[in-house]
C-alpha beads as a LAMMPS data file, in Angstrom:
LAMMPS data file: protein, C-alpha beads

94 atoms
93 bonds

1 atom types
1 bond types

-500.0 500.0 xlo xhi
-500.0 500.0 ylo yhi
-500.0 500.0 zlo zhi

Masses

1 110.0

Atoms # bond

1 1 1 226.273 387.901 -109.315
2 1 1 224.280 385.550 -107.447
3 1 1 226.654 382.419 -107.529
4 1 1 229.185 384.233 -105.670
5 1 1 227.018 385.026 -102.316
6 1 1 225.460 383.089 -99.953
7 1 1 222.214 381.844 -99.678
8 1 1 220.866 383.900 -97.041
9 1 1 222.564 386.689 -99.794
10 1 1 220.749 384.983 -102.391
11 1 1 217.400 384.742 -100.799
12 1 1 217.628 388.249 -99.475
13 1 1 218.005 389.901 -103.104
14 1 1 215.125 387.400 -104.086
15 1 1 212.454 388.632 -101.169
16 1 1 213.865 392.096 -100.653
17 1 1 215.575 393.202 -103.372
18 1 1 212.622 394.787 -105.371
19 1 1 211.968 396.804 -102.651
20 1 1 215.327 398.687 -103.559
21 1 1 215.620 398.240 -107.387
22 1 1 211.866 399.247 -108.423
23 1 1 210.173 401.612 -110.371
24 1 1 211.616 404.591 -108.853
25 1 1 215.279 403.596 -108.708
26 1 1 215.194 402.584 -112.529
27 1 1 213.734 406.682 -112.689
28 1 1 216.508 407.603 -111.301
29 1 1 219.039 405.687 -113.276
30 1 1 217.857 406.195 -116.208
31 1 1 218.117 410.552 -115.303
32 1 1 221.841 409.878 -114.507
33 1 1 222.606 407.872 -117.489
34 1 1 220.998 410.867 -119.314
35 1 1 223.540 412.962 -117.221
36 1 1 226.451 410.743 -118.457
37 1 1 225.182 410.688 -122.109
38 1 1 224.691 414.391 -122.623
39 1 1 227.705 415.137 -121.236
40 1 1 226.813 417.128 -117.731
41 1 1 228.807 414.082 -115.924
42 1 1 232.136 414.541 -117.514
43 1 1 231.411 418.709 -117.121
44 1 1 230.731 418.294 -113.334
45 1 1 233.810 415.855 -112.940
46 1 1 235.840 418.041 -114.834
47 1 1 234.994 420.976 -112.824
48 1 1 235.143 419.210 -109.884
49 1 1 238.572 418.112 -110.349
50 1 1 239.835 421.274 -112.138
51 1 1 238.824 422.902 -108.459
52 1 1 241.060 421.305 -106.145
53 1 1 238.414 418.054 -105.449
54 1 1 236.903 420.041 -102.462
55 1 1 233.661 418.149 -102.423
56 1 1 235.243 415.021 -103.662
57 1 1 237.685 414.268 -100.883
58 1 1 234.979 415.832 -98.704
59 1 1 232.268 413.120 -99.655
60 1 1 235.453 410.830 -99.292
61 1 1 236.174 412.017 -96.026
62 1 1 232.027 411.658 -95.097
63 1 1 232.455 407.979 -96.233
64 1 1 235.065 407.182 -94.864
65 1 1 233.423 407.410 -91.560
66 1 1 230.405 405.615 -92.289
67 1 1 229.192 403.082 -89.608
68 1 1 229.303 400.567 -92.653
69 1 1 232.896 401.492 -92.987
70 1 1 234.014 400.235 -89.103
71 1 1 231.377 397.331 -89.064
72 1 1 233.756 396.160 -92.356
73 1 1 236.993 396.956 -90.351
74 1 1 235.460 394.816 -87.664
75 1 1 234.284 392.333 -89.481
76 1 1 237.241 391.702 -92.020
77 1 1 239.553 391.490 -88.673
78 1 1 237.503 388.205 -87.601
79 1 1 237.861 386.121 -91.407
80 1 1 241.622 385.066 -90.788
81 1 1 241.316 383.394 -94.347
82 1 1 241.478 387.030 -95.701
83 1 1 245.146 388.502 -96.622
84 1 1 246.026 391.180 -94.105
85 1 1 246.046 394.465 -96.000
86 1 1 245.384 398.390 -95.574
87 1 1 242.043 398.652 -96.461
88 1 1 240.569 402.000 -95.428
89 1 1 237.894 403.659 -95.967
90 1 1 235.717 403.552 -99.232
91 1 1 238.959 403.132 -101.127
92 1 1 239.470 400.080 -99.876
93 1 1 239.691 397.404 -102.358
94 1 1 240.640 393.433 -101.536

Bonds

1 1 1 2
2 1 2 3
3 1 3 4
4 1 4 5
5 1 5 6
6 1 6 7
7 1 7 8
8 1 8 9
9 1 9 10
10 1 10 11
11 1 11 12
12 1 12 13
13 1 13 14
14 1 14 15
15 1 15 16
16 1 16 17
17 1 17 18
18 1 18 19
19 1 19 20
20 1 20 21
21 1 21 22
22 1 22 23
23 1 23 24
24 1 24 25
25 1 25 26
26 1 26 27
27 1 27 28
28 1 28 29
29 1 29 30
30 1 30 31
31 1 31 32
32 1 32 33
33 1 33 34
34 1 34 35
35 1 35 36
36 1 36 37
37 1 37 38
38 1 38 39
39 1 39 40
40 1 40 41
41 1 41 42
42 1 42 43
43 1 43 44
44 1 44 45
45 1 45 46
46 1 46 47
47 1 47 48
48 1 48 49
49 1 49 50
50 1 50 51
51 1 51 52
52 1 52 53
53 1 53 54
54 1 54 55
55 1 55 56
56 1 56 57
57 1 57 58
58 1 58 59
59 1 59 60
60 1 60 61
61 1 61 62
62 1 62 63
63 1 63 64
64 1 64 65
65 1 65 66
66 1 66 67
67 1 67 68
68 1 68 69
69 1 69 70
70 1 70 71
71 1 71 72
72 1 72 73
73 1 73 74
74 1 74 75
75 1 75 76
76 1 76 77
77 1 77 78
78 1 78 79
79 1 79 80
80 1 80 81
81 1 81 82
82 1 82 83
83 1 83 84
84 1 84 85
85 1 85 86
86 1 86 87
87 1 87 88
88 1 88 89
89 1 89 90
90 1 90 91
91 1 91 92
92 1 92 93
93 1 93 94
């Protein structure tokens, strides 16, 4: 991943980033890849989508108004090198 950032990208995963990914957060991926492996993922998703997506497009909704979501609007607007296109929200994809 790292050949494709910056520098300053680069040397902020380097100084900072085991202060995200560390002991705790490997916990905690490790209990949802438990989740996905026994099968109470794929339940929940079913359910979930079986009942209309309520929380789904409501967690949607939620993210879609994130700060980091109009910072990216913003910031997108000012790199004229990028191809004009609809991107909204966290489905947004380039």
């Amino acid at each position: 991943m790292r050949f494709s950032v910056s520098e300053t990208a680069k040397y902020g995963d380097l100084t900072r980033g085991p202060r995200v990914v560390n002991a705790a957060t490997k916990r905690e991926m490790r209990k949802i890849l438990s989740e996905i492996q026994s099968g109470k993922f794929t339940r929940q998703w079913v359910a979930e989508y079986k009942g209309g997506l309520k929380k789904y497009n409501r967690l949607l909704k939620k993210g879609a108004s994130h700060r980091i979501e109009k910072v990216g609007q913003r910031l997108r607007g000012m790199m004229p090198w990028m191809s004009k296109k609809n991107l909204k929200g966290v489905q947004a994809a380039y």
